[in-house]
N, C-alpha and C positions, 0 to 999 in steps of 0.2 A: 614180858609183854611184847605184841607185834604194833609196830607201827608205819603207817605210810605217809609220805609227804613226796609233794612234785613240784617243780620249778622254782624251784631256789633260784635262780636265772643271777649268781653270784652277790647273793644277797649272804653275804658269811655270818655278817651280827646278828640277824636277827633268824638266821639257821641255828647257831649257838646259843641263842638265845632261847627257840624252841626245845632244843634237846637239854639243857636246864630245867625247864619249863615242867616236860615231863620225865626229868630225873631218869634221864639215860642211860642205862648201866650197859654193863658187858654180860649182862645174862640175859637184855633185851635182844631185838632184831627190829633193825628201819631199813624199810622198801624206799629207795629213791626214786620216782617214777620220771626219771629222766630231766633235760632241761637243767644242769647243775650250772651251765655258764650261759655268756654271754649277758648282756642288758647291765646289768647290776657290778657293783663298785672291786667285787674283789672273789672273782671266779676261779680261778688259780687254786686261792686256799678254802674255796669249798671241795675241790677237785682234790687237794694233798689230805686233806681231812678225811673225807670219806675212804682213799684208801688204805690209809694207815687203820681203821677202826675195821676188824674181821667180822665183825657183827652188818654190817651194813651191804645189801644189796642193791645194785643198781641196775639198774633199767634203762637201756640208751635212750634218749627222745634225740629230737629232729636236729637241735643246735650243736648236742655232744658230739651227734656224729657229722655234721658239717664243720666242728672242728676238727676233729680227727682227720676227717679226708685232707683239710686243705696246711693242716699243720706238719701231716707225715711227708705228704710233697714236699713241705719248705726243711722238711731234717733231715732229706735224702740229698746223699753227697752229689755234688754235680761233678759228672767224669766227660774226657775228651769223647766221650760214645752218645752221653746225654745231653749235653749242652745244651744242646740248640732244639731240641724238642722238649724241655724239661718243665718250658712252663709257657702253654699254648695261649695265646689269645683269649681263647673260652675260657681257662679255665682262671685267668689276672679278672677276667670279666667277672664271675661267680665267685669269684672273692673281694670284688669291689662292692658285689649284691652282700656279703656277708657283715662286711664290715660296718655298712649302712645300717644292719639287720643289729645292730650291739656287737658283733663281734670283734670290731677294733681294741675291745679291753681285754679282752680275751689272748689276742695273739700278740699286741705288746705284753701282758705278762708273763705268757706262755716263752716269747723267744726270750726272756730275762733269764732263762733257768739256765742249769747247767746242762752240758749234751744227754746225761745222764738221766738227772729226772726229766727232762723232758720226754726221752723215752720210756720211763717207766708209765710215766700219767697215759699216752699213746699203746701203750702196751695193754693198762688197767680198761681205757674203752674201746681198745679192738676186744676184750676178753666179755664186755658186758653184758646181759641179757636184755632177748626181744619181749620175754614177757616170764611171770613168775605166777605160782597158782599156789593159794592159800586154804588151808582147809582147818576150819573151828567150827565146834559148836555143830555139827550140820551143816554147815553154810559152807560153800567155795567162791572162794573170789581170784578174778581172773583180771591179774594185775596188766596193765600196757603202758606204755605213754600215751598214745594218742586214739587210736579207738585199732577197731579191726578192718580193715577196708575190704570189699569183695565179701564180704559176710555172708555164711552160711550157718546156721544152729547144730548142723551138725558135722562140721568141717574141723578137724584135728589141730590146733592151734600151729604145730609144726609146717602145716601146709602152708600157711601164710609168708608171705616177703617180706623183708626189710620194710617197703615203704608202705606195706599193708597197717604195720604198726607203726609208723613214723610220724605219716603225712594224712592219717582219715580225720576226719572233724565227726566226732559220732554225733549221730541222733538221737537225741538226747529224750526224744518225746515218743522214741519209738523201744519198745520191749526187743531185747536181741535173742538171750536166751531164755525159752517158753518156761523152763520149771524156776519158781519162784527164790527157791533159797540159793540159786548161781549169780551173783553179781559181778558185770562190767565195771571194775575200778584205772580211774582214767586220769590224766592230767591232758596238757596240750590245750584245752583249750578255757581260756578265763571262766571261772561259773558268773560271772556277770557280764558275758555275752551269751548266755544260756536263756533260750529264750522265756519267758514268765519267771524269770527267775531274777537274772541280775543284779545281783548281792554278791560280793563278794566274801561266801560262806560255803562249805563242802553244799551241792548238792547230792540229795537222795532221792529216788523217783523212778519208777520203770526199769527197774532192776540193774540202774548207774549209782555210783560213785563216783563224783568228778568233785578233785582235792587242788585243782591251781586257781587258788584264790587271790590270783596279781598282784604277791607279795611287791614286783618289783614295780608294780606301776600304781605302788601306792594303796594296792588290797590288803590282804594279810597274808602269813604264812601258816599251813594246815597242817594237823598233824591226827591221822585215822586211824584210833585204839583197838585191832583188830577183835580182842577179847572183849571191853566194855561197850564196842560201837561210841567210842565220847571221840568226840572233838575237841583238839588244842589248838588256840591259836595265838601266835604275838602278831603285833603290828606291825605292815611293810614300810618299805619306803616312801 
């Protein structure tokens, strides 16, 4: 079986608890659709978990890679050449925004590690993908974290940027791609800020999929049976 789940946002129990839930094997495949840290109690070892398990695909969202940027500055050795431009004004500023943002769990247990793993986890999300494409039954679904910004229907996914997938808020009330059986599958943004919706429950609708069900802020955590189309969910925090 394929499964999708998004923003775990370092919710580990009840990540583990999902993949219990629907009896996880090594003959499965889970789409992470980004969002693995920051907010929640214990982001680190959702981060060590999912690389160890070869079955499991991830998808960068917005926080993994504003860790990344601001974690691989701080495990870059500082030499008599870099010193003094190594860590600018802007950039102590946009990690004081991050911090505020949940990130402070994150980089205190991030700098716990050893030099070692800490470059491998940094290694695992400079390697991760912008988007993953699914094909069952007829159907394609066209995994992102966040939506596609600049959107065209018939724009090559490759064409898109970084922040095209990172930082869009899709439109959740509008149809993106015309033929029916292609679905937009998204996380990034709560389905109970969605507008007529706001339950914290997978939305389906105008050929979306949106699975971040605010495990961390007390919704659930979602899990997208690619073959049965079922939903799994345990409870958030």
């Amino acid at each position: 079986m394929q499964y999708i789940i998004s923003d775990i946002h370092g919710c580990f129990e009840q990540y583990q608890k999902l993949l219990n839930k629907i009896q996880f094997s090594p003959k499965d495949k889970l789409y992470v659709l980004g969002d693995a840290v920051d907010r929640g109690p214990e982001p680190i070892k959702v981060l060590q978990d999912m690389i160890r398990r070869p079955n499991v695909i991830f998808i960068l969202g917005n926080h993994d890679f504003i860790m990344y940027r601001f974690m691989k500055k701080l495990s870059e050795i500082i030499t008599k050449e870099n010193y003094d431009k190594h860590l600018t004004a802007e950039f102590l500023l946009d990690y004081d925004l991050w911090f505020e943002d949940g990130g402070w769990i994150t980089a205190k247990q991030f700098t716990k590690l050893k030099y070692a793993e800490r470059i491998h986890i940094l290694n695992y999300l400079k390697e991760a993908s912008l988007y993953e494409i699914i094909k069952n039954n007829g159907k394609k679904y066209i995994l992102v974290h966040a939506g596609l910004g600049n959107f065209q229907p018939d724009k090559n996914l490759d064409e898109y940027d970084l922040y095209d997938f990172l930082d869009e808020r899709t439109d959740y009330t509008r149809r993106y791609y015309p033929k029916e059986n292609i679905f937009l599958v998204t996380g990034h943004t709560p389905t109970v800020c969605i507008k007529g919706w706001k339950k914290p429950e997978v939305y389906r609708k105008n050929g979306h999929i949106a699975i971040d069900c605010a495990c961390v802020a007390g919704g659930q955590l979602a899990a997208f049976c690619v073959e049965t189309e079922e939903v799994i969910y345990v409870k958030g925090l």
